[in-house]
C-alpha positions in Angstrom: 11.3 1.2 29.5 10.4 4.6 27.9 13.3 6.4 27.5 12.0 9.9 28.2 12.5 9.1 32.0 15.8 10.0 33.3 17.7 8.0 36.6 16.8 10.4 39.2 19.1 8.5 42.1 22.5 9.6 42.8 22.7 13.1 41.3 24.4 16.4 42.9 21.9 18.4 43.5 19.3 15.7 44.2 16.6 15.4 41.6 13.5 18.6 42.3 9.9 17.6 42.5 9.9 19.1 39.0 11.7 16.0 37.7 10.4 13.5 40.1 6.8 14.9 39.1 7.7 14.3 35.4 9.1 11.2 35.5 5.9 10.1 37.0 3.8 11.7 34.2 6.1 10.0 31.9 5.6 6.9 33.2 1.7 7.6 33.6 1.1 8.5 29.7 3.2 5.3 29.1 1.5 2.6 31.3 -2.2 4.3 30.2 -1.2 4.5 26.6 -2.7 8.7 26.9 -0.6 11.6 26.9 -3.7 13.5 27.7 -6.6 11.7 29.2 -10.5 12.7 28.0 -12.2 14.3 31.1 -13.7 10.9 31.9 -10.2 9.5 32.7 -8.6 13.1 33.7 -9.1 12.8 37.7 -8.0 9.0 37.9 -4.7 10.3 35.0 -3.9 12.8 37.9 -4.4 10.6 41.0 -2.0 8.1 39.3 0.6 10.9 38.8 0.6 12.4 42.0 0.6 8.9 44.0 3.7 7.6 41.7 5.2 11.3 41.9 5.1 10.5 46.0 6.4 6.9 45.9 9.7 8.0 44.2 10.0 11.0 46.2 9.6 8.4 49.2 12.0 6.1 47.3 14.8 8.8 46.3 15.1 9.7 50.3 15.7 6.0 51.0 18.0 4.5 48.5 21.8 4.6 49.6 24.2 4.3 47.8 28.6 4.3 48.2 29.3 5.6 44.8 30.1 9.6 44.3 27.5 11.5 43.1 26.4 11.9 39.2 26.8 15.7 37.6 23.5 16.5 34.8 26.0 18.2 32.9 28.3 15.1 32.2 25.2 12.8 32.3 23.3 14.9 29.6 26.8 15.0 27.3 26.7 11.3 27.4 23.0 11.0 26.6 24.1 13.5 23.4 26.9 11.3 22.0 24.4 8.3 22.3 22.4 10.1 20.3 24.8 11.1 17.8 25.9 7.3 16.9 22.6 6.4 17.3 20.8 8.9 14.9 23.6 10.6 13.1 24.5 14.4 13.9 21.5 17.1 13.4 21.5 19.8 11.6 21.2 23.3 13.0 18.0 24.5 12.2 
C-alpha cells in the first residue's frame, strides 16, 4: 500500500474532496507507476482520478461504522512518533 494515502473513514470533520481527490491521485501515480503522465497518457491519468476520486466519495457516505470518531490532530501525532522510531528524530533545518 503506498503510504502517502491517509484512512479517510471515521474522522471528525469528515474527510473534504481535497483529501478524497488526493488520495485518489495517490493511488493513480501509484498503480500507473507516473507521477505526471506525458500528454499522450494525460486525459486517461485524469479520467482515472476523477472516477476513483468519486467511488470513495460514494464509499465514505456509505460505510458505518459504531466506533467514535478519529481527531487529525491525535492521528497526525501518532503518524509523527512512528516516524521518529522508525527514522530517528530530524533535525531542524
Amino acid at each position: 500500500m503506498c503510504r502517502n494515502i491517509k484512512t479517510l473513514h471515521n474522522f471528525e470533520p469528515p474527510a473534504s474532496a481535497e483529501e478524497i481527490h488526493g488520495a485518489a491521485l495517490q493511488y493513480v501515480r501509484k498503480v500507473s507507476g507516473s507521477a505526471k503522465p506525458s500528454q499522450a497518457n494525460a486525459e486517461a491519468f485524469d479520467r482515472a482520478v476523477e472516477e476513483i476520486a468519486h467511488s470513495t466519495a460514494r464509499l465514505l457516505g456509505a460505510l458505518v461504522t459504531s466506533a467514535p470518531p478519529h481527531s487529525r490532530e491525535v492521528e497526525a501525532a501518532r503518524r509523527r512518533e512512528r516516524a521518529v522510531k522508525r527514522f530517528g528524530p530530524v533535525a531542524a533545518a
